[in-house]
Every structure is written in C-alpha cells, then in structure tokens.
GUNU-958974 format. One record per residue (C-alpha): residue number from 1; residue in three letters; y, x, z. Coordinates in nm, 4 decimals, m for minus. Layout:
@num:NUM&residuo:ALA&Y:Y&X:X&Z:Z
...
END
This chain:
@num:1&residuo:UNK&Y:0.0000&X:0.0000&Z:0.0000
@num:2&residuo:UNK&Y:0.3312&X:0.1333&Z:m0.1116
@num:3&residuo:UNK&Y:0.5950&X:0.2694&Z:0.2440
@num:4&residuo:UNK&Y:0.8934&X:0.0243&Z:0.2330
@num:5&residuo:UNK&Y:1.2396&X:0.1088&Z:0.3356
@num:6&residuo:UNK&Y:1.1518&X:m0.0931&Z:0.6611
@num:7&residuo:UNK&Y:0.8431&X:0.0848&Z:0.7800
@num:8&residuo:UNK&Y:1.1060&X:0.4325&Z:0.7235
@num:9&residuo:UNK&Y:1.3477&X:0.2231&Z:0.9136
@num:10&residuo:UNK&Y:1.1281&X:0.1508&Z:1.2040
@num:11&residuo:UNK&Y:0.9438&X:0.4412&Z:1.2965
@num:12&residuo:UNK&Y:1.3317&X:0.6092&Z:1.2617
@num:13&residuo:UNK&Y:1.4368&X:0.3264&Z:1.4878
@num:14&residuo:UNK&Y:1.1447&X:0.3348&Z:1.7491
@num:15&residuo:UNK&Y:1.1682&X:0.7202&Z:1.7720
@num:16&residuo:UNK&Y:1.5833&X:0.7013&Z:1.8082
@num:17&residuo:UNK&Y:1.5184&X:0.4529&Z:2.0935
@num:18&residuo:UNK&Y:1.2264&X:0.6314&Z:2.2394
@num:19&residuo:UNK&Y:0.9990&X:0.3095&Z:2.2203
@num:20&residuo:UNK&Y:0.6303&X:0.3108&Z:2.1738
@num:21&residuo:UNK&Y:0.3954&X:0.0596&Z:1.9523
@num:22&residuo:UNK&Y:0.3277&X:m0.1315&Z:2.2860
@num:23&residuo:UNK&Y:0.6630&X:m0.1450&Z:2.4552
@num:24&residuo:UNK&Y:0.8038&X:m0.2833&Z:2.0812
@num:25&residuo:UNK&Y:0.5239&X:m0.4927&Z:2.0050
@num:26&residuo:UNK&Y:0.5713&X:m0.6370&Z:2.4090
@num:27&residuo:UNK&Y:0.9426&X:m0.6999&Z:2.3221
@num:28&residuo:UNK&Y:0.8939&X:m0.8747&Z:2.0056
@num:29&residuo:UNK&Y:0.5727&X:m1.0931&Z:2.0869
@num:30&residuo:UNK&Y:0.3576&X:m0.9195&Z:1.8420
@num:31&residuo:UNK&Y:0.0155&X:m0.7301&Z:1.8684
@num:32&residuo:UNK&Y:0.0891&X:m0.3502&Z:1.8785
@num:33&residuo:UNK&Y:m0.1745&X:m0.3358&Z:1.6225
@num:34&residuo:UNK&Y:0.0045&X:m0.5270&Z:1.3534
@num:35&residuo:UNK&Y:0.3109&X:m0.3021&Z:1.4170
@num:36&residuo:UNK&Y:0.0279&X:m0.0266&Z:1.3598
@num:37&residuo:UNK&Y:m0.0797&X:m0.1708&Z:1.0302
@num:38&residuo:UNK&Y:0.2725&X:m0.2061&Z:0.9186
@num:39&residuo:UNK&Y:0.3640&X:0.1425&Z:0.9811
@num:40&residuo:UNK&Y:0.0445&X:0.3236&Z:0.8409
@num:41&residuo:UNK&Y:0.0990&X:0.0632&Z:0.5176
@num:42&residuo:UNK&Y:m0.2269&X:m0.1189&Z:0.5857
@num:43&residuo:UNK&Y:m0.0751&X:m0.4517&Z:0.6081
@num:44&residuo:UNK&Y:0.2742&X:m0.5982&Z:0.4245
@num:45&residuo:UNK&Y:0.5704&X:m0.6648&Z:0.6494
@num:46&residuo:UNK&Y:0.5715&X:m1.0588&Z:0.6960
@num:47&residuo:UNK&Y:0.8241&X:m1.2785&Z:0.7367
@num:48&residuo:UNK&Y:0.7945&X:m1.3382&Z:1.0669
@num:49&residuo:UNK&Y:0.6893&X:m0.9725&Z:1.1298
@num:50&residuo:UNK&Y:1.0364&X:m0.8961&Z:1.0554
@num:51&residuo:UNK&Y:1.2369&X:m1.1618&Z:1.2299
@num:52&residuo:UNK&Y:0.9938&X:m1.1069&Z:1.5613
@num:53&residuo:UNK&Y:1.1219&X:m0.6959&Z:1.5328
@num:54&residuo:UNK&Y:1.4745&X:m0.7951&Z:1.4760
@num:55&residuo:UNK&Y:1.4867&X:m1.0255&Z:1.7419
@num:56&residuo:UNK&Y:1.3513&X:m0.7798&Z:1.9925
@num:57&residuo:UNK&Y:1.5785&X:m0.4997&Z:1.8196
@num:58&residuo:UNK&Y:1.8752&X:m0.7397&Z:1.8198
@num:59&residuo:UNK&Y:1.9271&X:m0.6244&Z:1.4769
@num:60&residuo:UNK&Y:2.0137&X:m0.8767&Z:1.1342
@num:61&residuo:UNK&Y:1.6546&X:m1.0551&Z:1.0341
@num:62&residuo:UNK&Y:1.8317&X:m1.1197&Z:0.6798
@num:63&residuo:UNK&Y:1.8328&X:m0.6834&Z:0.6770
@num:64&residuo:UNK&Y:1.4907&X:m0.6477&Z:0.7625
@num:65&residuo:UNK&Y:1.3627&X:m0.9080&Z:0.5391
@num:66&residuo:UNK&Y:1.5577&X:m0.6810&Z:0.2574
@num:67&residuo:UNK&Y:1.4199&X:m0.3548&Z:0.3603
@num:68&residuo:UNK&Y:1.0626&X:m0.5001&Z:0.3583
@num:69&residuo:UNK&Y:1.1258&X:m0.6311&Z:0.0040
@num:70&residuo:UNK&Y:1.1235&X:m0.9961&Z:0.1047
@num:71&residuo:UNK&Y:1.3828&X:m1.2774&Z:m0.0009
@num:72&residuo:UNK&Y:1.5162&X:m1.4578&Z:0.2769
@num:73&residuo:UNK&Y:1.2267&X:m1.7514&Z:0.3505
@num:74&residuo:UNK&Y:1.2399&X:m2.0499&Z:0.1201
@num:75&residuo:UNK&Y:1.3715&X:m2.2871&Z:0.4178
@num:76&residuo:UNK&Y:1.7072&X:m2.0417&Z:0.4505
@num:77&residuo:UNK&Y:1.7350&X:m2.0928&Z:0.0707
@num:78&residuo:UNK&Y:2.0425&X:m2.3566&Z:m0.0190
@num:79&residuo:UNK&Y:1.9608&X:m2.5472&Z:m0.3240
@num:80&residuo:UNK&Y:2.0562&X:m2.3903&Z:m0.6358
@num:81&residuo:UNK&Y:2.1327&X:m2.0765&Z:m0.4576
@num:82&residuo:UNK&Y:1.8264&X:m1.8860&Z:m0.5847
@num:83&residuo:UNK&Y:1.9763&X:m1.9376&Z:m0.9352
@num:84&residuo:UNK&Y:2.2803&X:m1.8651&Z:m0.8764
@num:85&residuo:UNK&Y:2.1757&X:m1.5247&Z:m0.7221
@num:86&residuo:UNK&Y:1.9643&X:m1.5139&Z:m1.0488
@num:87&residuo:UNK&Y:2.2718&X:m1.5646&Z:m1.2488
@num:88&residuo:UNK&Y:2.5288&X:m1.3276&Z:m1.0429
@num:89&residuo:UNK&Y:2.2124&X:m1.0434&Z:m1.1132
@num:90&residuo:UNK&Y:2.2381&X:m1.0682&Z:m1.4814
@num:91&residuo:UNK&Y:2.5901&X:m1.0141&Z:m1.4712
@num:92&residuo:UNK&Y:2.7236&X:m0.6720&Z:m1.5486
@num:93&residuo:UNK&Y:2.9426&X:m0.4767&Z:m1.2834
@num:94&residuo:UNK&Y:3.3137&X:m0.5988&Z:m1.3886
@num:95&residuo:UNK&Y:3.1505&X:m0.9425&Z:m1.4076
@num:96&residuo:UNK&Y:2.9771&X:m0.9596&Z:m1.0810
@num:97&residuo:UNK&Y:3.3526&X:m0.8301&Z:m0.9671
@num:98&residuo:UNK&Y:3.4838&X:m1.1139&Z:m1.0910
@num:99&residuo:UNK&Y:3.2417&X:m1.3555&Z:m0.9725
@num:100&residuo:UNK&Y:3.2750&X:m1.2112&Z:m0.6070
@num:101&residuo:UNK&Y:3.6863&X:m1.2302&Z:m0.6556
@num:102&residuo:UNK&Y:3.6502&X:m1.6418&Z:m0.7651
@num:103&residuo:UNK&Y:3.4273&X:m1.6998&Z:m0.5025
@num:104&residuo:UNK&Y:3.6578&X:m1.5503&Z:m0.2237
@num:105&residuo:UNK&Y:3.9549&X:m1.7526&Z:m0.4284
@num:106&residuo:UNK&Y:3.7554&X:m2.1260&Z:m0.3994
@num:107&residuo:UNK&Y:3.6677&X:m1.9933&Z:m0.0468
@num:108&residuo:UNK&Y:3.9998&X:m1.9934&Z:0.0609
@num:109&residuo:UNK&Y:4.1607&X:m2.2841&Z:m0.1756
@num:110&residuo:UNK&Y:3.9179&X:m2.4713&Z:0.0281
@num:111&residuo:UNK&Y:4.0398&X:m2.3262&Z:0.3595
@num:112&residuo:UNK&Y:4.3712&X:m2.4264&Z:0.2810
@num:113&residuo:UNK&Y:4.4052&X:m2.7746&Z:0.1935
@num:114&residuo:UNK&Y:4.0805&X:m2.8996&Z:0.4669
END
C-alpha cells in the first residue's frame, strides 16, 4: 500500500509530541493496532480513522481527510458542490483567480444588503 502524506504526518506528529501507539490510540478511541496498520501501510486511512486522530490531536478533520487522500464524507458534501469543485479544477490558474475573486464579491454583496 502506497505511504500517504498523513501516515508522514503522524508518525512526525506522534514523535514531536512524544506519544506512543497506545497513549494516541487511548486518546482517540481507536485500537492501537489500527493506528499500527495505518502507519506500516497495511490498512488505508478511513474516514473515521482520521476524524477519531484529529479529534484527539485537536487538529482540522477536513486536513487529515486531505492528507489521507480522502474527499470530505459524502454527508459534509452540499449539493452541487462536488461539481462545482469539479468545475473550479478544470479551470486554469488566472481563471480559478477569478472564480475565487467573484466568489468573495457575492460573499460579501450578500453580507451587505442581509
């Protein structure tokens, strides 16, 4: 199984914070063995492998699920919001630029006259 960025980040993480499989795996709820198989690559970070670590890290759940190569669960999904992330990818960089500046311009048109 390939190493994501997350199993880099956590064994950096648990080794800047001086924690061991058990005292991690006792803060998130989690066997110490699945933090073992995520770290030797034996088993995929999950979904809620990730938002149990962040929890107990107090770190963002939406970062982990990134470095593990997962898209935020299908229940935190808006409709429409996987397409347009779809659409905002296919963009080039001036466009995606531009599509970040209307965005922040309807955000706070809409701000204004609530």
């Amino acid at each position: 199984m390939m190493e994501t960025d997350l199993v880099i980040w956590l064994a950096l993480e648990m080794s800047q914070r001086r924690l061991s499989m058990r005292q991690l795996a006792r803060m998130a709820g989690i066997s110490h063995s699945w933090i073992s198989k995520v770290l030797s690559g034996d088993s995929a970070p999950t979904y809620d492998f990730c938002a149990a670590v962040a929890k107990a890290l107090k770190e963002d759940k939406d970062c982990l699920f990134a470095m593990a190569g997962l898209e935020p669960p299908p229940s935190e999904i808006a409709p429409g919001e996987a397409e347009l992330v779809d659409d905002y990818r296919r963009l080039d960089t001036p466009g995606q630029r531009e599509a970040r500046a209307l965005v922040r311009a309807f955000r706070e048109i809409k701000t204004t006259y609530r």
